[in-house]
C-alpha positions in Angstrom: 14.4 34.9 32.4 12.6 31.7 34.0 10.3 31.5 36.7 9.2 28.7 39.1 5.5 27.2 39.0 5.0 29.2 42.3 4.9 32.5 40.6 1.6 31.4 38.8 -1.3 31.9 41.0 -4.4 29.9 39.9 -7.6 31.7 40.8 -10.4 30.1 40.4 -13.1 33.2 41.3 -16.5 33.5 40.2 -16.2 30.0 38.4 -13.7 31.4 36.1 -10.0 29.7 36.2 -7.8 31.7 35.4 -3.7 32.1 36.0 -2.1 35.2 37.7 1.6 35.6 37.5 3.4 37.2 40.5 4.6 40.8 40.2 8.0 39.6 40.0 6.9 37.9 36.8 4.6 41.4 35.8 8.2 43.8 36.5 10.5 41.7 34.4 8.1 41.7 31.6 8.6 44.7 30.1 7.4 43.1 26.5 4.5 40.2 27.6 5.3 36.9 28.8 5.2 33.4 27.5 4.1 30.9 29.4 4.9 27.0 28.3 3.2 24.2 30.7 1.6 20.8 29.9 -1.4 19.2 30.9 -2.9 15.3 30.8 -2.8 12.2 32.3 0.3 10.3 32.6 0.9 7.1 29.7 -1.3 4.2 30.7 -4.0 6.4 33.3 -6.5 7.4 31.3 -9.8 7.0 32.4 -11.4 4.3 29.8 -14.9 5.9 30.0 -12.9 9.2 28.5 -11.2 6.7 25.8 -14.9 6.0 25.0 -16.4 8.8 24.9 -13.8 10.0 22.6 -13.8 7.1 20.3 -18.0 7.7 19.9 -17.3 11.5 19.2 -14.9 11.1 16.5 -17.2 8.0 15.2 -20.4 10.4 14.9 -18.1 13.1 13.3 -17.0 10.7 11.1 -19.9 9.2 9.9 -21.5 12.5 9.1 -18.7 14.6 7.8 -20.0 14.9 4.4 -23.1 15.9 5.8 -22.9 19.2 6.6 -20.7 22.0 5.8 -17.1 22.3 7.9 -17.9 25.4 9.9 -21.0 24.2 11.2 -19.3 21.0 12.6 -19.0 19.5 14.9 -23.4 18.3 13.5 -24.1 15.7 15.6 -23.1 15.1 19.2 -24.0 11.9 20.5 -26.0 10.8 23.2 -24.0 8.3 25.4 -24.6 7.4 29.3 -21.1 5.8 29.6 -19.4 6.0 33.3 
């Protein structure tokens, strides 16, 4: 069964965000439910300071991935005042 965006409620109480489904959604599932939605900026509208602050995130990680072990990654977060 398939359900609109309106029957997702997103609360955003106590500085928590969180979605609610409406009870229509809670009555027809008798099992769970699945929920399927994507999220981003459109081709071409990415904010370039986010490009760049990617790019020196992976760079540090890169650099020091030998380093450390795996599960204490990610070692080294950069310091960059990019806007």
């Amino acid at each position: 069964m398939m359900f609109d965006a309106a029957d997702a409620i997103v609360e955003r109480a106590l500085g928590v965000e969180a979605i609610r489904v409406s009870p229509a959604v809670r009555a027809a599932a008798v099992n769970g439910v699945e929920v399927e939605f994507e999220v981003g900026f459109a081709a071409g509208t990415v904010p370039q300071a986010l490009l760049t602050g990617l790019l020196v995130i992976v760079a540090a990680s890169y650099e020091t991935r030998a380093a450390v072990d795996p599960g204490q990654q990610p070692a080294v977060l950069p310091t960059w005042r990019g806007r």
